[in-house]
N, CA, C and O atoms as a GROMACS GRO file, in nm:
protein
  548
    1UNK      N    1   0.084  -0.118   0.000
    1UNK     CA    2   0.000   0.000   0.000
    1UNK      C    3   0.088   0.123   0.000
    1UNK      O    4   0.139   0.180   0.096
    2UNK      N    5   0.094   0.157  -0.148
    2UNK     CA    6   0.152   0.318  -0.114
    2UNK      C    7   0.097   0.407  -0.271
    2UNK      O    8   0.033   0.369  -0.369
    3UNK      N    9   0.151   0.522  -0.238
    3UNK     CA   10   0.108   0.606  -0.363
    3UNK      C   11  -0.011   0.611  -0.340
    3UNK      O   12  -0.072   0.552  -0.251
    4UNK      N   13  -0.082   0.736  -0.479
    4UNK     CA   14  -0.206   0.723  -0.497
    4UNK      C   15  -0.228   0.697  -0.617
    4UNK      O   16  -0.189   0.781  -0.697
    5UNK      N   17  -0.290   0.589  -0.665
    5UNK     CA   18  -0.332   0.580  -0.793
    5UNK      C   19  -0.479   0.497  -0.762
    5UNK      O   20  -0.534   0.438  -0.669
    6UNK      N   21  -0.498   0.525  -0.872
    6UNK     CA   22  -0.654   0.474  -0.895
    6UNK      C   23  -0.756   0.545  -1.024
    6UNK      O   24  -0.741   0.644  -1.096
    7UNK      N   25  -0.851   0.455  -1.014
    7UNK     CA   26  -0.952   0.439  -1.140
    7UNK      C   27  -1.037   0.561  -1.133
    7UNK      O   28  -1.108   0.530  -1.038
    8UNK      N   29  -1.078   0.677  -1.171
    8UNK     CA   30  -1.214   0.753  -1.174
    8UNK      C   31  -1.293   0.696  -1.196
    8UNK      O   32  -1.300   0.616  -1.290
    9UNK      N   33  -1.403   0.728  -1.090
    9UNK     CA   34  -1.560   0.635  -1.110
    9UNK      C   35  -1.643   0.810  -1.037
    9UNK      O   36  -1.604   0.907  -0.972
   10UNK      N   37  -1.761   0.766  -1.096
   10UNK     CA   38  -1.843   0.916  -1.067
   10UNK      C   39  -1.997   0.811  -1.084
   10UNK      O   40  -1.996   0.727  -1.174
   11UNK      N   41  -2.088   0.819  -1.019
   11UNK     CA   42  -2.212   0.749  -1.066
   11UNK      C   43  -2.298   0.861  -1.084
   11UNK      O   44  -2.310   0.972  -1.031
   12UNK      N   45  -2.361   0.789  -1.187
   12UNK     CA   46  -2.478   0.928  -1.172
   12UNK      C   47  -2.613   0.915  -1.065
   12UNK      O   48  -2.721   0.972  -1.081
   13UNK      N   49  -2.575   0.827  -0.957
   13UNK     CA   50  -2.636   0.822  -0.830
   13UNK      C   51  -2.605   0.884  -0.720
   13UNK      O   52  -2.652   0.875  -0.607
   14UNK      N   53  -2.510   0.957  -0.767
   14UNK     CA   54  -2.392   1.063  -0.681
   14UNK      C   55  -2.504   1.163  -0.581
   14UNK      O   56  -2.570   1.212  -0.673
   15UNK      N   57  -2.544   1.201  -0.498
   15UNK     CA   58  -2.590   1.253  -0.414
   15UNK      C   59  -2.586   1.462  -0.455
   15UNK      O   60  -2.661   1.557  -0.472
   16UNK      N   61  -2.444   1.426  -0.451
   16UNK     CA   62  -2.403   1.580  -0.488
   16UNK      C   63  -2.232   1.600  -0.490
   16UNK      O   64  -2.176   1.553  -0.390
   17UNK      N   65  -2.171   1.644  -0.560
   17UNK     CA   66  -2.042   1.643  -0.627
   17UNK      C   67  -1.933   1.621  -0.492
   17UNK      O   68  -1.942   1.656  -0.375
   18UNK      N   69  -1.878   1.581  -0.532
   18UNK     CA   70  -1.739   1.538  -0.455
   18UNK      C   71  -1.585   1.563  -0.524
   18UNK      O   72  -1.572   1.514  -0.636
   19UNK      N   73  -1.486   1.625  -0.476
   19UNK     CA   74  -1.371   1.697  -0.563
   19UNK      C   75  -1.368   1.498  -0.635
   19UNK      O   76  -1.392   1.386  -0.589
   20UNK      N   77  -1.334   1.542  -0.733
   20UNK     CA   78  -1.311   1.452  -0.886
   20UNK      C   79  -1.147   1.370  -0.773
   20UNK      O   80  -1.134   1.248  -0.765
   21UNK      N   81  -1.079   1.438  -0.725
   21UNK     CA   82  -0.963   1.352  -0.687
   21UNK      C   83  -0.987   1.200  -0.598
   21UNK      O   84  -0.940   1.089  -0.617
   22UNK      N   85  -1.089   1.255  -0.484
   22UNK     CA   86  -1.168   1.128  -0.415
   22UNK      C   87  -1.188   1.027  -0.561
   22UNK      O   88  -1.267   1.038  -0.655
   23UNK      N   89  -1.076   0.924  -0.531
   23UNK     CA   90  -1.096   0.822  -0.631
   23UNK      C   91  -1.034   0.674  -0.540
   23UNK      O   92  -0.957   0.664  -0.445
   24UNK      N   93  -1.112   0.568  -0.626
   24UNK     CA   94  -1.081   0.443  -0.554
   24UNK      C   95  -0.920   0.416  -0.609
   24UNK      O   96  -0.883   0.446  -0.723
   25UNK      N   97  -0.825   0.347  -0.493
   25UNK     CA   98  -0.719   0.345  -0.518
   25UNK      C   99  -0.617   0.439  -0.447
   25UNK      O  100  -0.495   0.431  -0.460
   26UNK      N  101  -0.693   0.544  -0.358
   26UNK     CA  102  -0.618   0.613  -0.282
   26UNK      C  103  -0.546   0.501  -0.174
   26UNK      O  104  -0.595   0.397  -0.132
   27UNK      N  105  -0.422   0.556  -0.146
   27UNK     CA  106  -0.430   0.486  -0.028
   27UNK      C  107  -0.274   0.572   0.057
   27UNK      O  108  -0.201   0.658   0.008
   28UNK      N  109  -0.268   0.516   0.183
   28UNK     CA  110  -0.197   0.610   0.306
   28UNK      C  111  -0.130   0.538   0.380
   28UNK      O  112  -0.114   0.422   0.346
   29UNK      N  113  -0.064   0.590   0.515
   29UNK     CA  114  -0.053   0.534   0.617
   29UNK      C  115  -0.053   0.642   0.729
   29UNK      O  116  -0.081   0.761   0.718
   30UNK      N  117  -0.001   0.548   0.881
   30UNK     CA  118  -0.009   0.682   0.944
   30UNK      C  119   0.066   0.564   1.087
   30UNK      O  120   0.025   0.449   1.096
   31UNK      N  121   0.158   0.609   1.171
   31UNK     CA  122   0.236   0.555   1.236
   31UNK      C  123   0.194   0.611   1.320
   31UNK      O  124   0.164   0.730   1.309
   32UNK      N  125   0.170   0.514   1.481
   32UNK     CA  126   0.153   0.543   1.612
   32UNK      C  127   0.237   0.493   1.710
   32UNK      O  128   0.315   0.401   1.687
   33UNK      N  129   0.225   0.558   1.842
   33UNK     CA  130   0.363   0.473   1.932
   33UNK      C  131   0.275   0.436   2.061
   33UNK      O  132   0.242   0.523   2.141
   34UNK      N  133   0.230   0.271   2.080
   34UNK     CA  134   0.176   0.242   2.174
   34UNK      C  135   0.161   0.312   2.359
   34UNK      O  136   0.240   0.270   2.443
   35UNK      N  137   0.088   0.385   2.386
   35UNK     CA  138   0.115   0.398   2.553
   35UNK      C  139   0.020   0.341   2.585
   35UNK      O  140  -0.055   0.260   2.530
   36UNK      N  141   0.030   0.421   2.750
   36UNK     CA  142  -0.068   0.324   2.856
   36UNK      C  143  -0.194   0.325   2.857
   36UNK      O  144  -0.258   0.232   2.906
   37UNK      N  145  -0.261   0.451   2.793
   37UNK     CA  146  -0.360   0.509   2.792
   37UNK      C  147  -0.425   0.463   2.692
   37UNK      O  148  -0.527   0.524   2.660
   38UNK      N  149  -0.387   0.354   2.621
   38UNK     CA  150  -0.441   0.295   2.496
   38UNK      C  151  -0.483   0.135   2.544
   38UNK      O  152  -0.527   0.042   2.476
   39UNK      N  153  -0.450   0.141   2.693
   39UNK     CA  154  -0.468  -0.012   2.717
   39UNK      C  155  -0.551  -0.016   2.785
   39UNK      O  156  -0.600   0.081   2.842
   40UNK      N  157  -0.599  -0.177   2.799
   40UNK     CA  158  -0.731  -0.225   2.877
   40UNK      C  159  -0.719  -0.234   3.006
   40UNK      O  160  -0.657  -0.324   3.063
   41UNK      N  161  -0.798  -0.109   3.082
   41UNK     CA  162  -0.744  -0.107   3.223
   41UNK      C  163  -0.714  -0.253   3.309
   41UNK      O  164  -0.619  -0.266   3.386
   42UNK      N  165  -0.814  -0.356   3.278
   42UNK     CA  166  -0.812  -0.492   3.348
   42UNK      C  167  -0.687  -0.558   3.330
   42UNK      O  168  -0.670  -0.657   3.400
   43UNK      N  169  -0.572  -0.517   3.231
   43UNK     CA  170  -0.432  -0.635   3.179
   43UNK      C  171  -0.308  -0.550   3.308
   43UNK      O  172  -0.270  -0.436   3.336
   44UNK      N  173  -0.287  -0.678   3.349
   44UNK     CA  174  -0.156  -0.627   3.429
   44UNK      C  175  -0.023  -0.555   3.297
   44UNK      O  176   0.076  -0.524   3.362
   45UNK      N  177  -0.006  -0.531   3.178
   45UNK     CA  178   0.068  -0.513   3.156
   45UNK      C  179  -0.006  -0.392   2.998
   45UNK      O  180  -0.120  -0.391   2.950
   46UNK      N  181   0.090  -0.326   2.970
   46UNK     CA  182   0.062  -0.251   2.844
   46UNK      C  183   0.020  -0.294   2.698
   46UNK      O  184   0.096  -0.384   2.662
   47UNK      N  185  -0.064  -0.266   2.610
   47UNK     CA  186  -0.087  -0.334   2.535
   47UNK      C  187  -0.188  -0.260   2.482
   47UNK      O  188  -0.264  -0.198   2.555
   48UNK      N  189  -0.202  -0.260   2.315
   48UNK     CA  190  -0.282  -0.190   2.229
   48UNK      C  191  -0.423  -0.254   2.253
   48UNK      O  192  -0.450  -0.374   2.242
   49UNK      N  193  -0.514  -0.147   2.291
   49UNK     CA  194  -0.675  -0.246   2.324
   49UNK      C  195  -0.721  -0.254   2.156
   49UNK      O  196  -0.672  -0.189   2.063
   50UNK      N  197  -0.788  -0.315   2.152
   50UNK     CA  198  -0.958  -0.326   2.019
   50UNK      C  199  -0.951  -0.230   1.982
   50UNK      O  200  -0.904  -0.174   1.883
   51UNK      N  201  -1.027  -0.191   2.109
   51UNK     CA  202  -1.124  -0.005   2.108
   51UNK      C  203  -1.025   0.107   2.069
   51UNK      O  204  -1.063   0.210   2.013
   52UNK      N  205  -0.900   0.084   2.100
   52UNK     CA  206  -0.794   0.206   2.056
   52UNK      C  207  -0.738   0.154   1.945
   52UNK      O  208  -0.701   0.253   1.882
   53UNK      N  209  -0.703   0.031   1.868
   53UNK     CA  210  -0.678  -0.003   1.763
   53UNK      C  211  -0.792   0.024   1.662
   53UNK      O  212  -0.738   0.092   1.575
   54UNK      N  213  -0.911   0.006   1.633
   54UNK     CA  214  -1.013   0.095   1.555
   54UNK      C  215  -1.043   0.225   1.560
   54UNK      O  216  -1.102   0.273   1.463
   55UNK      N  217  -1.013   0.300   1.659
   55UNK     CA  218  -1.002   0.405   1.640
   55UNK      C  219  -0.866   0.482   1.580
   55UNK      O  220  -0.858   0.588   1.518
   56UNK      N  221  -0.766   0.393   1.621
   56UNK     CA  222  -0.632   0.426   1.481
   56UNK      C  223  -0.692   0.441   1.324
   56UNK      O  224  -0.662   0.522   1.236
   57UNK      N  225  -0.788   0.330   1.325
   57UNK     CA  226  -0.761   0.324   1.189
   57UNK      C  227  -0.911   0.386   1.116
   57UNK      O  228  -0.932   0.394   0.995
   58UNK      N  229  -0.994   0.422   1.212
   58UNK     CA  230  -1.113   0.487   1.188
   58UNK      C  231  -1.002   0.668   1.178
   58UNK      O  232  -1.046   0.732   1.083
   59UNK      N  233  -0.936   0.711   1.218
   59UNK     CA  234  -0.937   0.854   1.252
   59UNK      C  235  -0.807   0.848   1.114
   59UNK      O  236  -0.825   0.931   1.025
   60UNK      N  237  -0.690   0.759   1.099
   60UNK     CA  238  -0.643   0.720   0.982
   60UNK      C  239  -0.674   0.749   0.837
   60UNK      O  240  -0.612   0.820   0.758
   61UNK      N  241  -0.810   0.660   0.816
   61UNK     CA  242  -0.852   0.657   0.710
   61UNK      C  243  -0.901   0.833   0.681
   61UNK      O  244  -0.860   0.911   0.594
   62UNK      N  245  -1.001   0.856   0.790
   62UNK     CA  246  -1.062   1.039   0.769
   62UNK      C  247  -0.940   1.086   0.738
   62UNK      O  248  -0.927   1.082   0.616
   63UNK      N  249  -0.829   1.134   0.799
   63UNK     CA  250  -0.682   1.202   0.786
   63UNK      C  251  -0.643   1.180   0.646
   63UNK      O  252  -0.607   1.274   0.575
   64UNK      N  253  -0.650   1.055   0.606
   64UNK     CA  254  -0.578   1.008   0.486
   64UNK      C  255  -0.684   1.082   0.377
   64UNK      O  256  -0.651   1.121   0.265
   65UNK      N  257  -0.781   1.090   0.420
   65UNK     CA  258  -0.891   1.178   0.290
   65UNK      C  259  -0.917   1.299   0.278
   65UNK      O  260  -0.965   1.356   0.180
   66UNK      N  261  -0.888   1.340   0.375
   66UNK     CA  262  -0.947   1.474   0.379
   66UNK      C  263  -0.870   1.567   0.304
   66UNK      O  264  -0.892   1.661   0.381
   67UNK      N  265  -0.829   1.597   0.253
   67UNK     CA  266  -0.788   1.668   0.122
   67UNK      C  267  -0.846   1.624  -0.031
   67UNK      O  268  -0.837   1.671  -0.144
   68UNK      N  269  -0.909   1.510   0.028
   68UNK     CA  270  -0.983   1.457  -0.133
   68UNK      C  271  -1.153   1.502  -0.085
   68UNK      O  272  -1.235   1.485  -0.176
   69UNK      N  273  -1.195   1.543   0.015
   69UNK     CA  274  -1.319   1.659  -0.014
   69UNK      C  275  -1.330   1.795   0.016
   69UNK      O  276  -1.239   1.870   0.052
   70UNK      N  277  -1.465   1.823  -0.006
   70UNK     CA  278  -1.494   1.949  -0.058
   70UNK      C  279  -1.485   2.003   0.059
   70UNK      O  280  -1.456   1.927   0.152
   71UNK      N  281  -1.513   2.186   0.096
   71UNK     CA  282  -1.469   2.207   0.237
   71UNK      C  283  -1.567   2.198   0.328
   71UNK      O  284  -1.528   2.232   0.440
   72UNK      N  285  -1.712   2.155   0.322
   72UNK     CA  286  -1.774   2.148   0.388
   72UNK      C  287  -1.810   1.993   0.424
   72UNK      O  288  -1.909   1.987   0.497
   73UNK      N  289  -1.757   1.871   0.392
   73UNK     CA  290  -1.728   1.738   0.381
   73UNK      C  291  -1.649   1.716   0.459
   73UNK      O  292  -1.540   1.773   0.458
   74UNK      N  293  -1.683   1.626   0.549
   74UNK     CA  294  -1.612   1.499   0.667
   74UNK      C  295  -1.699   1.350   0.602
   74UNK      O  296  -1.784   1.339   0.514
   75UNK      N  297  -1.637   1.257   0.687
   75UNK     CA  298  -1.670   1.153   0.669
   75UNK      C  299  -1.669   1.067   0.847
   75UNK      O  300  -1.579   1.068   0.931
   76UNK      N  301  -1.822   0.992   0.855
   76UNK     CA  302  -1.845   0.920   0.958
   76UNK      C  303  -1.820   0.773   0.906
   76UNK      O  304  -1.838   0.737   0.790
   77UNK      N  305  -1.773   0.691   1.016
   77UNK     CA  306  -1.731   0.571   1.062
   77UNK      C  307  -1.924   0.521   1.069
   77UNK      O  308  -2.018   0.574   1.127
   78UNK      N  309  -1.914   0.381   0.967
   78UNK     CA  310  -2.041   0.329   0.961
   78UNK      C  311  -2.067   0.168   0.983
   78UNK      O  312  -2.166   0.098   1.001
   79UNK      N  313  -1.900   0.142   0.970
   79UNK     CA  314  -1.886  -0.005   0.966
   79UNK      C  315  -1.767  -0.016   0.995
   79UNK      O  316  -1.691   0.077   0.967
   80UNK      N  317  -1.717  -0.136   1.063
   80UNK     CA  318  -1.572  -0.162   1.092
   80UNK      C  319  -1.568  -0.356   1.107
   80UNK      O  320  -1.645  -0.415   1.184
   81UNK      N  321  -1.485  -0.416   1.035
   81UNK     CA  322  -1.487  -0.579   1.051
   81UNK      C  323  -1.345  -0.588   1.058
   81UNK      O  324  -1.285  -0.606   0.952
   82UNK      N  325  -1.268  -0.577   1.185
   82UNK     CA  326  -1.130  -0.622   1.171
   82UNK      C  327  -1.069  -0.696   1.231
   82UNK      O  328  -1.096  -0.674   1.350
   83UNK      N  329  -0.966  -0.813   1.219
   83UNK     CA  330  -0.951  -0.867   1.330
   83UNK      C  331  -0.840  -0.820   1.404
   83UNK      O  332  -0.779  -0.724   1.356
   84UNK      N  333  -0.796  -0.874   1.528
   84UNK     CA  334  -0.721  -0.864   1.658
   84UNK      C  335  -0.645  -0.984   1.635
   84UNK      O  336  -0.711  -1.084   1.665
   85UNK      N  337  -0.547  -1.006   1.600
   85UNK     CA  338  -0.495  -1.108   1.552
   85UNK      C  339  -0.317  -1.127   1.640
   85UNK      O  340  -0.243  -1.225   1.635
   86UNK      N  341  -0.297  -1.011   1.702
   86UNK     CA  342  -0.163  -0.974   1.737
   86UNK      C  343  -0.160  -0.879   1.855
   86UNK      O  344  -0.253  -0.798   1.865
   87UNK      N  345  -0.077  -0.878   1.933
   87UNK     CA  346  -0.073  -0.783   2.040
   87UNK      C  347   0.072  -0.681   1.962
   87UNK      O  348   0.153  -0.714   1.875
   88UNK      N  349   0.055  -0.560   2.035
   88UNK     CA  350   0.174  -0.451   2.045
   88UNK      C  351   0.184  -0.369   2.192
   88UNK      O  352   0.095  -0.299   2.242
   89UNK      N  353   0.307  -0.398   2.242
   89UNK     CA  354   0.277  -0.323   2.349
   89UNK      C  355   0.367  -0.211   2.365
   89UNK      O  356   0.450  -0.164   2.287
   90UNK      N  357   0.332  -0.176   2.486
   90UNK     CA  358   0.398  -0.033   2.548
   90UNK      C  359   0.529   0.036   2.431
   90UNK      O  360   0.586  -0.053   2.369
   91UNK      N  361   0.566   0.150   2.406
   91UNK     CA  362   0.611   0.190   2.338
   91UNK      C  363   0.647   0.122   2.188
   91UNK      O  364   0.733   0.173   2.116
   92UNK      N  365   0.591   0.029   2.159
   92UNK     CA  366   0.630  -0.013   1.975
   92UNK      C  367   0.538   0.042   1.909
   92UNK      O  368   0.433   0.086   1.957
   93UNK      N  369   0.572   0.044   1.788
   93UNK     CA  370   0.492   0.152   1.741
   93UNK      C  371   0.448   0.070   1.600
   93UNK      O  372   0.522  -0.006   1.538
   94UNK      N  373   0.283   0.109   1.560
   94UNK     CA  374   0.253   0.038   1.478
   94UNK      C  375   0.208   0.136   1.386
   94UNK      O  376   0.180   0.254   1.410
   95UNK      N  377   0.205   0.070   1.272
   95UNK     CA  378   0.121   0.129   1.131
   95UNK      C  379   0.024   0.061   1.052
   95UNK      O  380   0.008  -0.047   0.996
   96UNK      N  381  -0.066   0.232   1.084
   96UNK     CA  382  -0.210   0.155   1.028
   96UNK      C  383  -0.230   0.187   0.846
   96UNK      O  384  -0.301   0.279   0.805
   97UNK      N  385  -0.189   0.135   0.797
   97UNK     CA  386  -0.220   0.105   0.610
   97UNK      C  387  -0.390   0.112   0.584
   97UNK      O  388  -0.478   0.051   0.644
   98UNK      N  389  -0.404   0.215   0.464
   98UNK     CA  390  -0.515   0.187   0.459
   98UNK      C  391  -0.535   0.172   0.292
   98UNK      O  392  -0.432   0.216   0.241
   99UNK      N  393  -0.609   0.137   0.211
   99UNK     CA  394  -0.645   0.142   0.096
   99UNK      C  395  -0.802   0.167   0.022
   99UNK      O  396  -0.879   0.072   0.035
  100UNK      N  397  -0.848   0.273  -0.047
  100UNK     CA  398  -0.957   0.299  -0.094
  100UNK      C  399  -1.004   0.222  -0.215
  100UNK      O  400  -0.976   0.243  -0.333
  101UNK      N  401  -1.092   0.114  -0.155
  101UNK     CA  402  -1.117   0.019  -0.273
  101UNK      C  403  -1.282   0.025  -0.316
  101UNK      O  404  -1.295  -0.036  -0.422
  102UNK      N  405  -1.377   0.065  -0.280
  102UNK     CA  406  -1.464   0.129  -0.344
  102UNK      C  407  -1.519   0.287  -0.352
  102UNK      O  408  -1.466   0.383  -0.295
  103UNK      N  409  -1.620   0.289  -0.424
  103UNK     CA  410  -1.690   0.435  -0.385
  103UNK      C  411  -1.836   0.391  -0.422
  103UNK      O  412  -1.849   0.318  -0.521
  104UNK      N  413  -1.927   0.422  -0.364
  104UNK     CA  414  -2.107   0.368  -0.387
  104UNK      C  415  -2.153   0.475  -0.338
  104UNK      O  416  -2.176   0.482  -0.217
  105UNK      N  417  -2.175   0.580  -0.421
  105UNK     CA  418  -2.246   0.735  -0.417
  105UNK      C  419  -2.154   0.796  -0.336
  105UNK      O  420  -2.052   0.846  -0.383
  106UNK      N  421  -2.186   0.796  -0.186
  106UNK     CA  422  -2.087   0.872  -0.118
  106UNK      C  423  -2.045   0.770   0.018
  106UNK      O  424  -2.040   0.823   0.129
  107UNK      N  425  -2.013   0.618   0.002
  107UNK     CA  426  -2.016   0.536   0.078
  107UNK      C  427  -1.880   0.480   0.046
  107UNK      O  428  -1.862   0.425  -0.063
  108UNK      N  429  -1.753   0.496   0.162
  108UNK     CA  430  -1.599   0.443   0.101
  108UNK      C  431  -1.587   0.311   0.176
  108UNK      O  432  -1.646   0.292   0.282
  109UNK      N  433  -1.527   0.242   0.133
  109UNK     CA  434  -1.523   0.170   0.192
  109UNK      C  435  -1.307   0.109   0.140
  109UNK      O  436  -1.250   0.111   0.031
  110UNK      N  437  -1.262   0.069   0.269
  110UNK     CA  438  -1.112   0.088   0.271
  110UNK      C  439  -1.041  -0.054   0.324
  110UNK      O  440  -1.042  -0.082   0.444
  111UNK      N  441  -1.001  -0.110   0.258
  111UNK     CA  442  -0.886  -0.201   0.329
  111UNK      C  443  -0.790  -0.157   0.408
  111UNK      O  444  -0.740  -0.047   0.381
  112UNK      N  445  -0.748  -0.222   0.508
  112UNK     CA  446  -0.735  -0.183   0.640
  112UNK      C  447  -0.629  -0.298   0.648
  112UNK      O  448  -0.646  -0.410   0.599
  113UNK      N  449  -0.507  -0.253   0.721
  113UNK     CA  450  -0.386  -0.306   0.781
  113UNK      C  451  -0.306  -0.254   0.890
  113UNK      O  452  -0.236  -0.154   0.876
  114UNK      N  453  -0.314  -0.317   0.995
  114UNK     CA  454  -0.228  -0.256   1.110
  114UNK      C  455  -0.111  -0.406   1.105
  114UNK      O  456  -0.149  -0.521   1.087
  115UNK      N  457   0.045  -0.358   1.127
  115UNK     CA  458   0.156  -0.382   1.133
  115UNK      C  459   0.223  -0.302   1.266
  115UNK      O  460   0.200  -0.188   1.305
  116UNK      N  461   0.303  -0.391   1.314
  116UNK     CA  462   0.386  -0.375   1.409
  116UNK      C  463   0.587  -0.468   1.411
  116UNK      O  464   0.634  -0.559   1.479
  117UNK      N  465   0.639  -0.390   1.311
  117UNK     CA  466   0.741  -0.432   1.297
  117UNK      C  467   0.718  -0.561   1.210
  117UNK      O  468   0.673  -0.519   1.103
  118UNK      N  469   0.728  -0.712   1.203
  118UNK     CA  470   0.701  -0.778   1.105
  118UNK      C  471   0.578  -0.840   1.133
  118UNK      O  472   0.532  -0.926   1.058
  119UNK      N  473   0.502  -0.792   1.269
  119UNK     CA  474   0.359  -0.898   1.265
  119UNK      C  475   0.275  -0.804   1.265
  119UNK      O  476   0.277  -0.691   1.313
  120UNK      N  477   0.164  -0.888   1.178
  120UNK     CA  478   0.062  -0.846   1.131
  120UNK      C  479  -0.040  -0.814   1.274
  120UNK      O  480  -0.042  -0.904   1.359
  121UNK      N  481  -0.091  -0.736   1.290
  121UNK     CA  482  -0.191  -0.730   1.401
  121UNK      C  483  -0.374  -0.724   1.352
  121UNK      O  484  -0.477  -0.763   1.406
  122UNK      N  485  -0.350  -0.672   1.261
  122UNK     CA  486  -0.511  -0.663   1.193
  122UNK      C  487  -0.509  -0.652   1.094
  122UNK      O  488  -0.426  -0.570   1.056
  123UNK      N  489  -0.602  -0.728   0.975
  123UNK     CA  490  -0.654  -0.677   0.854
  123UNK      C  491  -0.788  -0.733   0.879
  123UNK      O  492  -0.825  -0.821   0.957
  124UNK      N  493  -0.878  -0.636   0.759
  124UNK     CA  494  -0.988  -0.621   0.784
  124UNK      C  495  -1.076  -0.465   0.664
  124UNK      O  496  -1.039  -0.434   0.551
  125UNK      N  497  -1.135  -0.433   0.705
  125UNK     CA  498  -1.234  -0.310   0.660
  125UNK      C  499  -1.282  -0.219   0.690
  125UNK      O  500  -1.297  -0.238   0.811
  126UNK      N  501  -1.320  -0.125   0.669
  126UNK     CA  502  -1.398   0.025   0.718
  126UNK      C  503  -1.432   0.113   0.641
  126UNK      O  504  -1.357   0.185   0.574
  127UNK      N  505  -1.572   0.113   0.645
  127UNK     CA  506  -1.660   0.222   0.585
  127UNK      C  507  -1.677   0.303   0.646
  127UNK      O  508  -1.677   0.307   0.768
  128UNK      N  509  -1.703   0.418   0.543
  128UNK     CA  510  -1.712   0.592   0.599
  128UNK      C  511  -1.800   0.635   0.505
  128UNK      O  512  -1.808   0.597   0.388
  129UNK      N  513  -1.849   0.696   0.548
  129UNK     CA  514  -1.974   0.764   0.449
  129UNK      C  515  -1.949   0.955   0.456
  129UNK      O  516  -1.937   1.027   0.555
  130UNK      N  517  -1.949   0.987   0.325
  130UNK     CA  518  -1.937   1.126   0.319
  130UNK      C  519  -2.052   1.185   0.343
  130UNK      O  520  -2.159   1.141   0.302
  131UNK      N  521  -2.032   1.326   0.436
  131UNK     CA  522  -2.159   1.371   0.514
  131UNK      C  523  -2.138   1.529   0.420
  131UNK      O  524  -2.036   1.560   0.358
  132UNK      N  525  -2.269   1.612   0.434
  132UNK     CA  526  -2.229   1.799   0.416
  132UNK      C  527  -2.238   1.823   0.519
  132UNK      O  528  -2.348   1.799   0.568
  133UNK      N  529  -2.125   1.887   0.615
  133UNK     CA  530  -2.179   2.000   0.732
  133UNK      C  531  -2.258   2.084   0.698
  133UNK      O  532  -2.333   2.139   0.778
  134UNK      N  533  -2.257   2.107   0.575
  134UNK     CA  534  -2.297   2.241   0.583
  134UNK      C  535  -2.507   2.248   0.633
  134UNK      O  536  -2.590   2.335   0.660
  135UNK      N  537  -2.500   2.074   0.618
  135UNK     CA  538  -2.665   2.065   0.621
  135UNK      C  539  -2.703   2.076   0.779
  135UNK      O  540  -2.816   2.090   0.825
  136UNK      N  541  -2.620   2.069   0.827
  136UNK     CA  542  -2.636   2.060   0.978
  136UNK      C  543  -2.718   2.201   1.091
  136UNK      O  544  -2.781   2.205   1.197
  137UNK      N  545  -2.671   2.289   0.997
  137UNK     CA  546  -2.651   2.381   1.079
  137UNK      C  547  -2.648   2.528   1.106
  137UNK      O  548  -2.618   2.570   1.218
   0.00000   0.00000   0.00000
């Protein structure tokens, strides 16, 4: 997973325009350094929880896009299927990979990889759906 390349797709089910760069095939990363405050209060010892490992890669993926929308565009977390496959603890530092492999109107959906030096800790998925602030408010 690196670079950005990818296919233009536009449906004409499109909701309402999105910058033309939002294209499938984006893809990122983004490096974190395990602390304590990321762990499950109940473990005698340090260690990346679930709940703070999806939120790496939920706040990841937004970061990794947000220059591919418009300025009144964020994107919400709608789905997440990843597994826990690996521990990382106290200060190692992992990277969460992500890849933009569809687009369905304004619905992304991203392959997902967290790494920690050579073991794999999660792969898996996450959808985000593009929102307007501007309707909010």
């Amino acid at each position: 997973m690196g670079g950005e390349k990818g296919t233009a797709r536009r449906s004409s089910l499109s909701v309402a325009p999105m910058k033309e760069t939002l294209i499938e095939g984006l893809e990122g990363s983004a490096t974190y350094t395990v602390t304590a405050d990321m762990s499950p209060p109940h473990l005698p010892m340090v260690v990346l929880s679930t709940p703070d490992m999806i939120r790496l890669i939920e706040g990841t993926c937004l970061t990794g896009i947000s220059d591919h929308l418009e300025a009144a565009e964020t994107t919400v977390g709608t789905h997440v299927c990843v597994s826990h496959a690996a521990a990382a603890g106290d200060g190692e530092v992992v990277e969460i990979s992500y890849r933009l492999t569809t687009i369905d109107r304004r619905r992304l959906t991203f392959d997902t990889r967290v790494t920690c030096d050579d073991r794999v800790l999660s792969e898996g998925t996450h959808q985000r759906a593009v929102i307007d602030t501007s309707r909010f408010g």
